[in-house]
Backbone and ligand atoms as CSV (ligand in chain L), in Angstrom:
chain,resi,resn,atom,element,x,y,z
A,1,UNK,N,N,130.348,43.478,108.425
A,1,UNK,CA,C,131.237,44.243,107.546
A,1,UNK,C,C,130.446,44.956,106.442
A,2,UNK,N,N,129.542,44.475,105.855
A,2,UNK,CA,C,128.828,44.610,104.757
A,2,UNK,C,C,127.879,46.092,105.102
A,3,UNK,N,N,127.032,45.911,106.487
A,3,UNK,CA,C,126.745,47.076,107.780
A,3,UNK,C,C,127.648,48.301,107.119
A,4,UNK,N,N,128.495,48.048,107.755
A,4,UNK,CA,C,129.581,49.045,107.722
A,4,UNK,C,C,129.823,49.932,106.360
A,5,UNK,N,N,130.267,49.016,105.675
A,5,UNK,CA,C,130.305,49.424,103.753
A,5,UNK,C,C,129.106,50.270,103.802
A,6,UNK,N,N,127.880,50.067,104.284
A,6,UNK,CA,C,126.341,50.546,103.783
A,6,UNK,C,C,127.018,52.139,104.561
A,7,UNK,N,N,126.913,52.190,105.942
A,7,UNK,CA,C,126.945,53.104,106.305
A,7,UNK,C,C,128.083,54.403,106.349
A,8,UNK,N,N,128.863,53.396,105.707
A,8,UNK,CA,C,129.939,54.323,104.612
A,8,UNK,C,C,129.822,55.425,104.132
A,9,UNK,N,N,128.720,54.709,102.657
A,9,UNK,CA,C,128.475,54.470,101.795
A,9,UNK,C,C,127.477,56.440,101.961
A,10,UNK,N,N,126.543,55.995,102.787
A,10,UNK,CA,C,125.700,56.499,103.222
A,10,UNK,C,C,125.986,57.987,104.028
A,11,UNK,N,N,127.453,57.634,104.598
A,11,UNK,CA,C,127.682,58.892,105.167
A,11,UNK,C,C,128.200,60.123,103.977
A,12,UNK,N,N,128.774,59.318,102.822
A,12,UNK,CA,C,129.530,59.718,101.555
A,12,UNK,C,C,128.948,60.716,101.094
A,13,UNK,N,N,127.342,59.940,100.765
A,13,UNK,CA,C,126.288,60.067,99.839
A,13,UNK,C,C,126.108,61.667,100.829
A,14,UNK,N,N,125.788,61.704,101.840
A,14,UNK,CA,C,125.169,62.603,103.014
A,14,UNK,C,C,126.185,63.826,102.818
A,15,UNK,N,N,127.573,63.523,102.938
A,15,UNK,CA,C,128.254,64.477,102.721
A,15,UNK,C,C,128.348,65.586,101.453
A,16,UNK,N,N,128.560,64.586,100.533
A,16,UNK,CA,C,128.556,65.447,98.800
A,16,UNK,C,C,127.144,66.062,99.184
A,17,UNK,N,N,125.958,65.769,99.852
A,17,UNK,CA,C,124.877,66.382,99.638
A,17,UNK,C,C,124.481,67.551,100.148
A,18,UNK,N,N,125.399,67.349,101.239
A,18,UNK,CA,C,125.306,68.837,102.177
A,18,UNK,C,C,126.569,69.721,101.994
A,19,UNK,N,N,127.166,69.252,100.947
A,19,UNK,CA,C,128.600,70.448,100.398
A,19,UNK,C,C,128.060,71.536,99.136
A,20,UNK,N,N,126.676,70.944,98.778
A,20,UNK,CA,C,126.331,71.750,97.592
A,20,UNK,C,C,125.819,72.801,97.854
A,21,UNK,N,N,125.314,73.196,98.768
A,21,UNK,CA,C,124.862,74.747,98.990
A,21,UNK,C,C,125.530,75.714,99.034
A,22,UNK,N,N,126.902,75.021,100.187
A,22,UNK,CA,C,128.194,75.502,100.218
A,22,UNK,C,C,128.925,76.061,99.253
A,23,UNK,N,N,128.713,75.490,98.016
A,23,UNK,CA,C,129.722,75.278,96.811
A,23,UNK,C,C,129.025,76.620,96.280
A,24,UNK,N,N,127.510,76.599,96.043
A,24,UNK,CA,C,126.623,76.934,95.360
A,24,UNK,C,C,126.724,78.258,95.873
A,25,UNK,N,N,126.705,78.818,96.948
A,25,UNK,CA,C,126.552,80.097,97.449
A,25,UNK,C,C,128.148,81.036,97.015
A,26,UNK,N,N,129.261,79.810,97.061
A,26,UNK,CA,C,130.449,80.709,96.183
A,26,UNK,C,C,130.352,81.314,95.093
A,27,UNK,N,N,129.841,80.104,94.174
A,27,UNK,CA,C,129.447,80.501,92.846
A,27,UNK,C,C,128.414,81.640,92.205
A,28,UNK,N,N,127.245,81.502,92.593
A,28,UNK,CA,C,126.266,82.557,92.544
A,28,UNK,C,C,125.863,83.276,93.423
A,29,UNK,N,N,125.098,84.014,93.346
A,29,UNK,CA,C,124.750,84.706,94.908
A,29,UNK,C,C,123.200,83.685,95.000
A,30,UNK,N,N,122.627,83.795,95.914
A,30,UNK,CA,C,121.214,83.948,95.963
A,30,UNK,C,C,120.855,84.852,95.718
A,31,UNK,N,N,119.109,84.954,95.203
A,31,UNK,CA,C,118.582,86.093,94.955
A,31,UNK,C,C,118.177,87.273,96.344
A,32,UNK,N,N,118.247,86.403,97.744
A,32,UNK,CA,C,118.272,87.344,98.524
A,32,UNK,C,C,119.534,88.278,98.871
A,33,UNK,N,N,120.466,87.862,98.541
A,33,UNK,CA,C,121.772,88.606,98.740
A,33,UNK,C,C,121.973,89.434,97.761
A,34,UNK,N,N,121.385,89.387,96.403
A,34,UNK,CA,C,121.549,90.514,95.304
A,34,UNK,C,C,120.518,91.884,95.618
A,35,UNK,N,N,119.119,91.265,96.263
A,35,UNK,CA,C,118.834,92.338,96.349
A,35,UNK,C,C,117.976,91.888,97.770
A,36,UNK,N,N,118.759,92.958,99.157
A,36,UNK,CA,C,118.683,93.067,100.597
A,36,UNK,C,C,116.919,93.691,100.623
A,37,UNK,N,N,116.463,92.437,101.803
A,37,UNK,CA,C,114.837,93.164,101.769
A,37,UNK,C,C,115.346,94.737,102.723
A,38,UNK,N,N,116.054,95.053,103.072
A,38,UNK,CA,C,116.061,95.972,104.196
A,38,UNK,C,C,116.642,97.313,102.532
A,39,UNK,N,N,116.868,96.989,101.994
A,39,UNK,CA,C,117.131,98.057,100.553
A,39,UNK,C,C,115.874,98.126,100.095
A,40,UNK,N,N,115.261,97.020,99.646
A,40,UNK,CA,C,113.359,97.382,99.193
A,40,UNK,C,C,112.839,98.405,100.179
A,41,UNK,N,N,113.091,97.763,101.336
A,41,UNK,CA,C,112.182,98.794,101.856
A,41,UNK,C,C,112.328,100.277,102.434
A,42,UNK,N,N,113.736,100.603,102.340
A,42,UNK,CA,C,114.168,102.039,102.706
A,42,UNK,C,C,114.169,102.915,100.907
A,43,UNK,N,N,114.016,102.186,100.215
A,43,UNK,CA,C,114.074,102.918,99.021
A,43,UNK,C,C,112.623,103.600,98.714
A,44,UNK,N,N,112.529,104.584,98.417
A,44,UNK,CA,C,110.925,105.420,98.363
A,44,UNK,C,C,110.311,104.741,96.900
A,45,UNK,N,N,109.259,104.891,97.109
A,45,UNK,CA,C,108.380,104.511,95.831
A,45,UNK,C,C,108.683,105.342,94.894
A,46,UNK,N,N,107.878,105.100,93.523
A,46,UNK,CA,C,107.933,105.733,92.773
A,46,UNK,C,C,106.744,107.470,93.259
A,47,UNK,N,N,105.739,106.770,93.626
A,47,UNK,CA,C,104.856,107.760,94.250
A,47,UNK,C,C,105.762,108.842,95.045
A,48,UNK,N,N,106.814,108.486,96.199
A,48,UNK,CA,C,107.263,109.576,97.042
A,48,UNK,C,C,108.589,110.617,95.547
A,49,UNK,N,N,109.439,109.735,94.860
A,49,UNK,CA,C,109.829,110.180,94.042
A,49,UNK,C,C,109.322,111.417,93.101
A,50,UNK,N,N,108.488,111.182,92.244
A,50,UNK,CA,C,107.838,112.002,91.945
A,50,UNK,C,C,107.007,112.883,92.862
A,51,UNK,N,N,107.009,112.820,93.674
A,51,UNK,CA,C,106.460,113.716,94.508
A,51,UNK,C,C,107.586,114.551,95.338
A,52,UNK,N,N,108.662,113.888,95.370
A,52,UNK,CA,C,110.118,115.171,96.053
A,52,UNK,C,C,110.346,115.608,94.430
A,53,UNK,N,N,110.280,114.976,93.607
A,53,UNK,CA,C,110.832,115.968,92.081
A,53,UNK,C,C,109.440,117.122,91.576
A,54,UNK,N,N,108.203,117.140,91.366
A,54,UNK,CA,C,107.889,117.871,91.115
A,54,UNK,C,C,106.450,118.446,91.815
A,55,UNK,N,N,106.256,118.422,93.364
A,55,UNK,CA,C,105.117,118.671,94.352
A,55,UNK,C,C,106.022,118.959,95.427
A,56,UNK,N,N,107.104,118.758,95.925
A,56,UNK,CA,C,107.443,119.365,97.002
A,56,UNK,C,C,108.215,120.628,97.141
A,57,UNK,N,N,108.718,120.629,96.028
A,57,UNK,CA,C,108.747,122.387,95.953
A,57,UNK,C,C,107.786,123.532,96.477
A,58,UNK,N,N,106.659,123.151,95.548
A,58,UNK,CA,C,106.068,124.091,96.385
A,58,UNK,C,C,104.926,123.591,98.183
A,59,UNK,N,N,104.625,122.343,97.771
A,59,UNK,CA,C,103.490,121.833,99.138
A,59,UNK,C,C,104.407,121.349,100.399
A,60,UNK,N,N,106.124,121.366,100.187
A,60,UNK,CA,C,107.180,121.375,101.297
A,60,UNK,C,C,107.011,119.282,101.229
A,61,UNK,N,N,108.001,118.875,101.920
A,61,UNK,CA,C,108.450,117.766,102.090
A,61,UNK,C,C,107.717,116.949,103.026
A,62,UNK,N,N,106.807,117.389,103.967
A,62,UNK,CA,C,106.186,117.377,104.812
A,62,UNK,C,C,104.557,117.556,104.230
A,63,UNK,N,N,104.374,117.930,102.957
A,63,UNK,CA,C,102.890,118.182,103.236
A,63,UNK,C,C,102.535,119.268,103.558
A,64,UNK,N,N,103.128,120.416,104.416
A,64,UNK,CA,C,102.462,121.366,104.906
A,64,UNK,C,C,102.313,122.579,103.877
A,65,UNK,N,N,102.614,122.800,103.093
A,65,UNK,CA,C,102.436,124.071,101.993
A,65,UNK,C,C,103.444,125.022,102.707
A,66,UNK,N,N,102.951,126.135,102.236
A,66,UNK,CA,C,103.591,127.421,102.453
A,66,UNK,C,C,102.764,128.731,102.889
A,67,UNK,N,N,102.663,129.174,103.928
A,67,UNK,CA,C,101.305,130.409,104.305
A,67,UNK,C,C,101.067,130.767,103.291
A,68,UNK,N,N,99.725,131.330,102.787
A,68,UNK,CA,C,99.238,132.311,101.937
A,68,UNK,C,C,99.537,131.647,100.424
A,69,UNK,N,N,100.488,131.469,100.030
A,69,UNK,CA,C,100.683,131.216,99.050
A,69,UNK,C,C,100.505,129.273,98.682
A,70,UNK,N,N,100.815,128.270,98.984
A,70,UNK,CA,C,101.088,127.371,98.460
A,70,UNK,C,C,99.856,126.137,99.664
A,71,UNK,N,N,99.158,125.788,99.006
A,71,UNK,CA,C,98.072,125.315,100.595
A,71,UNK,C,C,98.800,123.841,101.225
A,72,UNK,N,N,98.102,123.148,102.162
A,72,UNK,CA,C,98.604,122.056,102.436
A,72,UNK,C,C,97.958,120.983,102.148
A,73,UNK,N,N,98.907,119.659,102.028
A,73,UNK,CA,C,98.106,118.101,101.948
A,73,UNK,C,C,97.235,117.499,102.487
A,74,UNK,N,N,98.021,118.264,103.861
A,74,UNK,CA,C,97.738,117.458,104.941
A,74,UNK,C,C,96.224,117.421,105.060
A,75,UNK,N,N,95.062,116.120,105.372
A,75,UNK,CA,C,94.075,115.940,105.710
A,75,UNK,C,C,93.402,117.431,104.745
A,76,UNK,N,N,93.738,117.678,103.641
A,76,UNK,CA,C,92.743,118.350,102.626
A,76,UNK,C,C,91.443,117.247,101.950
A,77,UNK,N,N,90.463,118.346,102.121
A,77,UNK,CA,C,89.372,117.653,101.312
A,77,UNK,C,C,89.473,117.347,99.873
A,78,UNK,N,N,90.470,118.529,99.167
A,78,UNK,CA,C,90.196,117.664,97.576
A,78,UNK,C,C,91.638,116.677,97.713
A,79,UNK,N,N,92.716,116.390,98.514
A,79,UNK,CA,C,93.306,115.436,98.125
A,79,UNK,C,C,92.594,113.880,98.407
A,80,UNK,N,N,91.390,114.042,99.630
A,80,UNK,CA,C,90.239,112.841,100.079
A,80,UNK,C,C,89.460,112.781,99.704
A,81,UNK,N,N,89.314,113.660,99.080
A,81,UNK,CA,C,88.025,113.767,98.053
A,81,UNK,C,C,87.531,113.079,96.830
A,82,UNK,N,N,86.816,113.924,96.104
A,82,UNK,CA,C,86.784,113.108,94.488
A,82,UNK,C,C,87.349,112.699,93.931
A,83,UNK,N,N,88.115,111.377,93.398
A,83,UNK,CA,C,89.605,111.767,92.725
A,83,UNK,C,C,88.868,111.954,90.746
A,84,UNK,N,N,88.314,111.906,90.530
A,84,UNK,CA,C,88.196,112.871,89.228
A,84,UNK,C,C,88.660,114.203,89.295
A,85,UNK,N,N,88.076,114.768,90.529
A,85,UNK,CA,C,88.220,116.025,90.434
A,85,UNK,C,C,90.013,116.426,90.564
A,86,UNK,N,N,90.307,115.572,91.635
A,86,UNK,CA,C,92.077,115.717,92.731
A,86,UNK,C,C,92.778,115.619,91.162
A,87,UNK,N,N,92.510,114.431,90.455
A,87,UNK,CA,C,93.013,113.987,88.982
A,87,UNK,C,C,93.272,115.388,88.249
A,88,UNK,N,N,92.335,115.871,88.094
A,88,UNK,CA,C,92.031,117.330,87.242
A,88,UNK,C,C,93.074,118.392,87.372
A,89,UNK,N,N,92.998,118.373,89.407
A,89,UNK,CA,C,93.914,120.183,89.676
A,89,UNK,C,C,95.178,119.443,89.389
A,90,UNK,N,N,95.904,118.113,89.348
A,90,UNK,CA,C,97.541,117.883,88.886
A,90,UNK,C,C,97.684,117.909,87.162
A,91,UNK,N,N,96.248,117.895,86.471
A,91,UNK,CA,C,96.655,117.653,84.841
A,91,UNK,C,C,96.237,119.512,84.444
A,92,UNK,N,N,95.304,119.948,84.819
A,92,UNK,CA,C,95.220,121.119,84.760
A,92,UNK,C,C,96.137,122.337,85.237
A,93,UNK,N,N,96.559,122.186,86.807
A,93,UNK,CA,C,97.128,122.982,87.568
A,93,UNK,C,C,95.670,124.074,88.307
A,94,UNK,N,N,96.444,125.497,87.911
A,94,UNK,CA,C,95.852,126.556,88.918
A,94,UNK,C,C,95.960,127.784,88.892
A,95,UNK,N,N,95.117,128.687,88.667
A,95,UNK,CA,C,95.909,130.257,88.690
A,95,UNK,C,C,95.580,130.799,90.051
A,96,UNK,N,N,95.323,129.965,90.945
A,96,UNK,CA,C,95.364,130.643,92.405
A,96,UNK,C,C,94.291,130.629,92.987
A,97,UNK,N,N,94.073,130.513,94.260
A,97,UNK,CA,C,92.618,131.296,95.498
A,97,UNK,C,C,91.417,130.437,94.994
A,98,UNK,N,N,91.437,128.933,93.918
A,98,UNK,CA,C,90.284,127.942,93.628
A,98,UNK,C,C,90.561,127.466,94.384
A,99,UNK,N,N,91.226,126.832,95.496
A,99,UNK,CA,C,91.121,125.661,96.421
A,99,UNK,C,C,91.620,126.171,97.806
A,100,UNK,N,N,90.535,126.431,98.152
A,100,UNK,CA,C,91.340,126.696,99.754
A,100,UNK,C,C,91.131,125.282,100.425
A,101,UNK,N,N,91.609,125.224,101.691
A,101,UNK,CA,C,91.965,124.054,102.739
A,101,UNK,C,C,91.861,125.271,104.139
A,102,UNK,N,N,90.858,124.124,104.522
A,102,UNK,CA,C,90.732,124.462,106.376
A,102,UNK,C,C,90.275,126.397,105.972
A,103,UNK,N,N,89.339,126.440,104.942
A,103,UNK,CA,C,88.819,128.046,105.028
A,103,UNK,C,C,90.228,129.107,104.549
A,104,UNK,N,N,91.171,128.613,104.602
A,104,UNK,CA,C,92.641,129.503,103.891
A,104,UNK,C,C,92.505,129.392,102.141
A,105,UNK,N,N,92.480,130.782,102.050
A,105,UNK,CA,C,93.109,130.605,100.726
A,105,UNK,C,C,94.683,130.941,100.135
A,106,UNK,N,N,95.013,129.855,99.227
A,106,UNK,CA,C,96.075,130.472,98.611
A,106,UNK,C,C,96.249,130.925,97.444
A,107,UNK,N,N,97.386,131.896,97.554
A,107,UNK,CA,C,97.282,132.842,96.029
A,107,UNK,C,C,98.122,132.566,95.156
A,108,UNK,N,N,99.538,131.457,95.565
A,108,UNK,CA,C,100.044,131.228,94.165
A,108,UNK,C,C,99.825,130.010,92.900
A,109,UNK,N,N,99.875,130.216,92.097
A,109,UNK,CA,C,99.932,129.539,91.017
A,109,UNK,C,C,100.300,128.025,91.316
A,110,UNK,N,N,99.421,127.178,90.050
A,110,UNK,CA,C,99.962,125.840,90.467
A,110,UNK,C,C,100.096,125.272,89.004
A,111,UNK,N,N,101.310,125.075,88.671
A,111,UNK,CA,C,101.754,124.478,87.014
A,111,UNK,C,C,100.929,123.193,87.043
A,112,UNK,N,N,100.346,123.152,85.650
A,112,UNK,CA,C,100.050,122.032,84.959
A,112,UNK,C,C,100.997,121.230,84.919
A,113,UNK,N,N,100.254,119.922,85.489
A,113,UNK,CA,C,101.557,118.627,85.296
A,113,UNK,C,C,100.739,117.085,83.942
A,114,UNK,N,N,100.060,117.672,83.365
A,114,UNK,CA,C,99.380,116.658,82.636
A,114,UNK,C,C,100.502,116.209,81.269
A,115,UNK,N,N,101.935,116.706,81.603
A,115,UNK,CA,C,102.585,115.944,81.067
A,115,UNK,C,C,103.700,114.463,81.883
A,116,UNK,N,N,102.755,114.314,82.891
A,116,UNK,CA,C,103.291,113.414,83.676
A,116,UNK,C,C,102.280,112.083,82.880
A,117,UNK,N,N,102.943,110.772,82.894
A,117,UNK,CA,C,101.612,110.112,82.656
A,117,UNK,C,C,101.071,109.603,83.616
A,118,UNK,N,N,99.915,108.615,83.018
A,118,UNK,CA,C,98.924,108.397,83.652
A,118,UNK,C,C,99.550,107.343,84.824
A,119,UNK,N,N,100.456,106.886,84.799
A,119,UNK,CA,C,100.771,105.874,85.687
A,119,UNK,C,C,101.492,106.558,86.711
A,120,UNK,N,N,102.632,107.633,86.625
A,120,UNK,CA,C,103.242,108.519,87.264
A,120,UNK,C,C,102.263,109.642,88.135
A,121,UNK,N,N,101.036,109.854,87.297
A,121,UNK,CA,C,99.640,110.572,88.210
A,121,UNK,C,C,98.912,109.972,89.174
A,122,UNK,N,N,98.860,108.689,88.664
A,122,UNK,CA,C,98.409,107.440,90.070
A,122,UNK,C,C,99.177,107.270,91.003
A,123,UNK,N,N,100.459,107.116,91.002
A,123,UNK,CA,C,101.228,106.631,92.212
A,123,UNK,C,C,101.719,107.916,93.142
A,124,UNK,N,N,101.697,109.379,92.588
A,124,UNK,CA,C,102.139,110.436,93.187
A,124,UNK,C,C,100.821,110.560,93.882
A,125,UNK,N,N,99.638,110.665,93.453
A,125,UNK,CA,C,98.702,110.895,94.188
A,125,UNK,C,C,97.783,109.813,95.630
A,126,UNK,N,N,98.591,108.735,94.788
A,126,UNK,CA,C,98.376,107.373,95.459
A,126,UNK,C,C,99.259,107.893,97.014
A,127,UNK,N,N,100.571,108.229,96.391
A,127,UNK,CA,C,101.521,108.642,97.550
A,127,UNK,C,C,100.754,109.684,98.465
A,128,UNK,N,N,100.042,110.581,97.784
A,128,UNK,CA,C,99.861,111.826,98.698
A,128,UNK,C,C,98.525,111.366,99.458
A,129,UNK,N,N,97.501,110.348,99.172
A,129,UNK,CA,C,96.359,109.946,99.535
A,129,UNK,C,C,96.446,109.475,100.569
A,130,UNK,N,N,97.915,108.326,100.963
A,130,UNK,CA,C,98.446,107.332,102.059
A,130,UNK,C,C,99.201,108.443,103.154
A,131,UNK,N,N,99.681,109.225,102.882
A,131,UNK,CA,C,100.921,109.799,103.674
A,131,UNK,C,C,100.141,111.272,104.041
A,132,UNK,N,N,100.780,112.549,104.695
A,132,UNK,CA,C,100.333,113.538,105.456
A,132,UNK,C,C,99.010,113.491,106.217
A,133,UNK,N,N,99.282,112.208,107.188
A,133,UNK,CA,C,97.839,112.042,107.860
A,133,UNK,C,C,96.614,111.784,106.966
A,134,UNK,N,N,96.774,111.613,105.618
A,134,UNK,CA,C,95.970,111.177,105.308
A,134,UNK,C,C,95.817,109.729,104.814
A,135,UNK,N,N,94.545,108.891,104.796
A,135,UNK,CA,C,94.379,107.543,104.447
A,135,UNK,C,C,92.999,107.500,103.727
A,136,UNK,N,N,93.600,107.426,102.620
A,136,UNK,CA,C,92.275,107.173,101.129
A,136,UNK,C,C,93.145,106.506,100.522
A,137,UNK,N,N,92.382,105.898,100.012
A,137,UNK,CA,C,92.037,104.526,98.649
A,137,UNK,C,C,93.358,105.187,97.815
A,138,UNK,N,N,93.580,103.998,97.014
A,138,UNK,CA,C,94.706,104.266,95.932
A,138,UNK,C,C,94.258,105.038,94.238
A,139,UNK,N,N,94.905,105.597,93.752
A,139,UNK,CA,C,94.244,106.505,92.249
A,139,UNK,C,C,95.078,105.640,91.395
A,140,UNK,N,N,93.836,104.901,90.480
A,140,UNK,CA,C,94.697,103.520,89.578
A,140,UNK,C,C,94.643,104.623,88.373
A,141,UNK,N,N,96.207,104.503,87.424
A,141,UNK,CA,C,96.500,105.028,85.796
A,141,UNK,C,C,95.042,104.749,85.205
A,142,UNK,N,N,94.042,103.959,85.295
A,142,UNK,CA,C,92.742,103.746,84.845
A,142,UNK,C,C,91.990,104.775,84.873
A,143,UNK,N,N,91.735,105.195,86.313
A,143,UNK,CA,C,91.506,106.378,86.662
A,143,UNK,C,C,92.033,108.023,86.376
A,144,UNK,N,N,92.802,107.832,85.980
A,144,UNK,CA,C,93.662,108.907,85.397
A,144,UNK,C,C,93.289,109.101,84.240
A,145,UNK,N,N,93.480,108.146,83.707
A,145,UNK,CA,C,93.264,107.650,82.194
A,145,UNK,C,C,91.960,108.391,81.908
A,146,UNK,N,N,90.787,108.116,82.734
A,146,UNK,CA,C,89.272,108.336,82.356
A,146,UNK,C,C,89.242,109.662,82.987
A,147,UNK,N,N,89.934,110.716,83.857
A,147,UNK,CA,C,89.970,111.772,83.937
A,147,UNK,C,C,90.256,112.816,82.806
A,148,UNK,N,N,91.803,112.334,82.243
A,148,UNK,CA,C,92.626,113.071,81.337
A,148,UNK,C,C,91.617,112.827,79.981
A,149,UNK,N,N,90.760,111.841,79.586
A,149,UNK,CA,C,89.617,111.618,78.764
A,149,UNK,C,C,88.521,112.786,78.888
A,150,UNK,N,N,87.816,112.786,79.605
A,150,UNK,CA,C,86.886,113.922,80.033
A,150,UNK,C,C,87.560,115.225,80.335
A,151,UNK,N,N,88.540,115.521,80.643
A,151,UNK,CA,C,89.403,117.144,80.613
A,151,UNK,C,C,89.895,117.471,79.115
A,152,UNK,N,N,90.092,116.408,78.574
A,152,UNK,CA,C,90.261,116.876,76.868
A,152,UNK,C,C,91.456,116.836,77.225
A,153,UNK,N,N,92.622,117.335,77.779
A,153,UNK,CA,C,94.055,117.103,77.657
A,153,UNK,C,C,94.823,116.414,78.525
L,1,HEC,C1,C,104.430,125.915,91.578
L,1,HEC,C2,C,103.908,125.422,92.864
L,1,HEC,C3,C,103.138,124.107,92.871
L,1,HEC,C4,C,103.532,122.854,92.396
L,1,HEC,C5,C,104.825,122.512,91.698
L,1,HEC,C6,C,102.461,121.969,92.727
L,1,HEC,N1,N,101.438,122.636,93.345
L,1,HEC,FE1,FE,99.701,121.841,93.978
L,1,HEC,N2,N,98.997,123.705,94.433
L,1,HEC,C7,C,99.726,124.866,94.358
L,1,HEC,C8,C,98.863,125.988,94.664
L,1,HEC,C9,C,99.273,127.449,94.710
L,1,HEC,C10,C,97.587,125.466,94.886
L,1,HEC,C11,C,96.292,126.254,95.180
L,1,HEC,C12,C,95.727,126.768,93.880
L,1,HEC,C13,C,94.411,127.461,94.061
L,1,HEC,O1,O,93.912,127.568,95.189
L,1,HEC,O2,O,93.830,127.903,93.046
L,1,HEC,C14,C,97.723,124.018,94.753
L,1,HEC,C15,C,96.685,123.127,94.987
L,1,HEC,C16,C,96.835,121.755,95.035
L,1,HEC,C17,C,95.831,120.839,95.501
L,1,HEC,C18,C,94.444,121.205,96.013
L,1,HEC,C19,C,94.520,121.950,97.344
L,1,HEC,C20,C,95.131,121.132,98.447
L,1,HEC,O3,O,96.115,121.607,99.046
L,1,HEC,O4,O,94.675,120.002,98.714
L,1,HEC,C21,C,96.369,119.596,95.393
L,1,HEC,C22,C,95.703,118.294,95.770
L,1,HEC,C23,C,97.701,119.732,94.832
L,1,HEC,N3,N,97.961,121.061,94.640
L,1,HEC,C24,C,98.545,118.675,94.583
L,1,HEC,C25,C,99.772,118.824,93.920
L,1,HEC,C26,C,100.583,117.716,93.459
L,1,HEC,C27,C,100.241,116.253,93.673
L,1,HEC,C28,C,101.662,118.253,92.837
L,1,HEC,C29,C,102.780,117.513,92.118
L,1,HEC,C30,C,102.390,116.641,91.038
L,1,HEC,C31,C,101.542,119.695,92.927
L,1,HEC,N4,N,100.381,119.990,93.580
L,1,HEC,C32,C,102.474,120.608,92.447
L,1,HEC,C33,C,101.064,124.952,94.039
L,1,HEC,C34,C,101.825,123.946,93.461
């Protein structure tokens, strides 16, 4: 009898213990249900962001530029290139026909963005380094930082 009482006792204990998750998941959410990994990862970086708000206007959504006028990303030497220098043509800009790609030159204008900061200059370029067929290293705000230092603005 005493057996019995124990395993009671025991099934009791077992039950209240496995009702609390139950209870628990009414009450709060988990942190995976507030925020869905399948939402992390369809949401664009900050890098692609800034880069559809103020680079795809003119270099297109794709990377590819625009004939004659606007050049492309894609697999360019100064976006794989130096990044002091890559740093420079987004804080400086462009008055045209300094950077050709693949022997093309282009002739329009490219606005100064050195009012972006330094952390917003790393991850757009970070973005453009990883993506249009191209694969180079990441551009840390450090780096930016010690560019926008040596350009004076
Ligand atoms: C108003 C149009 C315009 C905008 C906006 C613009 N660019 Fe440009 N970009 C140009 C043009 C035109 C050139 C070529 C200038 C030259 O040859 O002197 C250029 C050149 C470049 C180059 C060097 C050549 C190449 O294709 O690799 C890079 C890298 C670049 N831009 C990146 C960016 C990034 C990153 C942004 C956004 C932060 C941006 N540009 C915004 C028009 C633009």
């Amino acid at each position: 009898m005493n057996d019995l009482k124990l395993l009671l006792t025991v099934a009791v204990i077992l039950t209240v213990a496995c009702s609390f998750p139950t209870k628990n998941e009414n009450n709060e959410k988990p942190e995976e249900t507030a925020h869905p990994v399948s939402l992390v990862q369809t949401e664009p970086s900050m890098g692609e962001k800034i880069y559809n708000q103020f680079c795809m206007v003119c270099h297109m959504k794709d990377g590819s530029g625009v004939p004659v006028l606007n050049p492309p990303l894609i697999k360019s030497e100064w976006v794989n290139g130096d990044k002091d220098q890559l740093i420079k043509i987004v804080l400086n800009g462009s008055e045209g026909g300094k950077y050709p790609v693949n022997g093309e030159t282009y002739t329009n204008a490219m606005t100064p963005h050195n009012f972006l900061s330094d952390e917003k200059i790393a991850a757009v370029l970070t973005f453009v380094r990883s993506n249009f067929e191209n694969n180079s290293d990441e551009v840390t705000p450090a780096e930016v930082a010690a560019a926008r230092e040596s350009n004076g603005k």
